[in-house]
C-alpha positions as CSV (number, residue, x, y, z in Angstrom):
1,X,1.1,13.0,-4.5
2,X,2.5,13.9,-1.1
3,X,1.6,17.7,-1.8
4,X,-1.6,16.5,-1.8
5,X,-1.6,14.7,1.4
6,X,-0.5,18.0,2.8
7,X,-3.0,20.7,1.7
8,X,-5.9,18.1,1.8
9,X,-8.9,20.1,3.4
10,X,-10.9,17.9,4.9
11,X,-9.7,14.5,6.6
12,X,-11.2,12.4,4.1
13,X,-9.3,14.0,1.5
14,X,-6.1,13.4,3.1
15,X,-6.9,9.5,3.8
16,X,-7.7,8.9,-0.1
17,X,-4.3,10.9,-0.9
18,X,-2.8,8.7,1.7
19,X,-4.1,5.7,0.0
20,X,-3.8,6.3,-3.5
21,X,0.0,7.8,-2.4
22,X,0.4,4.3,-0.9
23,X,-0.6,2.5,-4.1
24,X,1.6,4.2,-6.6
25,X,4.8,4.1,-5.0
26,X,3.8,0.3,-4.2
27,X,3.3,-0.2,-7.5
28,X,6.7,1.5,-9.0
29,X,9.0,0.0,-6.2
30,X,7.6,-3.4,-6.7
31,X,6.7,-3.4,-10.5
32,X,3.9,-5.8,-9.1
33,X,1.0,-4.9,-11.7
34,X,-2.2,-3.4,-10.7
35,X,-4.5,-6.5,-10.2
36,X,-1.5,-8.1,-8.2
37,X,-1.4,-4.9,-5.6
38,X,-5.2,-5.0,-5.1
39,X,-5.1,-8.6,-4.5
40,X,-2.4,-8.0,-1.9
41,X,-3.0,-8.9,1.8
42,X,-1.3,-6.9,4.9
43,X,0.3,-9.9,6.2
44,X,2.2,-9.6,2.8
45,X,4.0,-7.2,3.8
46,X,6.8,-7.6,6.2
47,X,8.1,-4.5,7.2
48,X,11.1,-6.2,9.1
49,X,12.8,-7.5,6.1
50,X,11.6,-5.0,3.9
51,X,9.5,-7.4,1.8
52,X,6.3,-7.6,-0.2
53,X,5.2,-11.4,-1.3
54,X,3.2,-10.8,-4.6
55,X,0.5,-13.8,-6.2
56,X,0.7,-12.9,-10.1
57,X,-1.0,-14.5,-12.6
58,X,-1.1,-18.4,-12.4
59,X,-0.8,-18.4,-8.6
60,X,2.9,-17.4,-9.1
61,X,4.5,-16.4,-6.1
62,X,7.3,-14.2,-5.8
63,X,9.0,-11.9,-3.3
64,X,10.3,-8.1,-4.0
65,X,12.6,-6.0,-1.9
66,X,11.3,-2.7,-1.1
67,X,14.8,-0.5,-0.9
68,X,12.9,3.0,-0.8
69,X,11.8,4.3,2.7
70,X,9.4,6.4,1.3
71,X,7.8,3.7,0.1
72,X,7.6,1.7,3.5
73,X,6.6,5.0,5.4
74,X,3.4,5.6,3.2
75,X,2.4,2.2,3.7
76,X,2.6,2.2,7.2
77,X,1.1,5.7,7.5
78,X,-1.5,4.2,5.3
79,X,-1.8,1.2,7.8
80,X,-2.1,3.4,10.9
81,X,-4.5,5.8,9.6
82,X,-8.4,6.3,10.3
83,X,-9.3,4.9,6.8
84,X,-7.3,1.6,7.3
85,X,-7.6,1.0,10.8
86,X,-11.5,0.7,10.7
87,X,-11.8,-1.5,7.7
88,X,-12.5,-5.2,8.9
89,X,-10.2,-7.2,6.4
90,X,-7.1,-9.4,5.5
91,X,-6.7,-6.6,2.7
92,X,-4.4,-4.0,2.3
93,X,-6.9,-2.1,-0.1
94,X,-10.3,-3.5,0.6
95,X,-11.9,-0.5,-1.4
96,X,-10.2,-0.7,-4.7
């Protein structure tokens, strides 16, 4: 996935390779399943401690440890980047 971020040709193409990057290395550092990482809201995500809190099914809460800095980078590039920044939401994927 990142060699696509890196011969993307056009800008949109890098943001959606930035994005769906971002969601699959969410999604195998947290085991969180698919429904629970598109339901999942920025201010989920503490990058200080490292941290996702995940709803799952039944309104369960739990919170997972992201160890992997690759895994915090892409989010925040995600974060920081065109696609994310002008999106008006609570979401951390609004589009999916």
């Amino acid at each position: 996935s990142y060699q696509n971020i890196l011969t993307a040709a056009t800008t949109h193409q890098k943001l959606v390779s930035v994005r769906n990057t971002a969601i699959i290395e969410l999604l195998f550092a947290t085991g969180a399943r698919i429904s629970e990482i598109c339901s999942l809201k920025i201010n989920n995500i503490d990058f200080a401690s490292k941290t996702v809190r995940i709803f799952g099914k039944g309104t369960k809460e739990r919170i997972l440890q992201i160890e992997n800095r690759d895994v915090i980078a892409i989010l925040m590039k995600y974060l920081i980047s065109e696609n994310a920044s002008k999106q008006n939401t609570a979401y951390l994927l609004p589009n999916i």
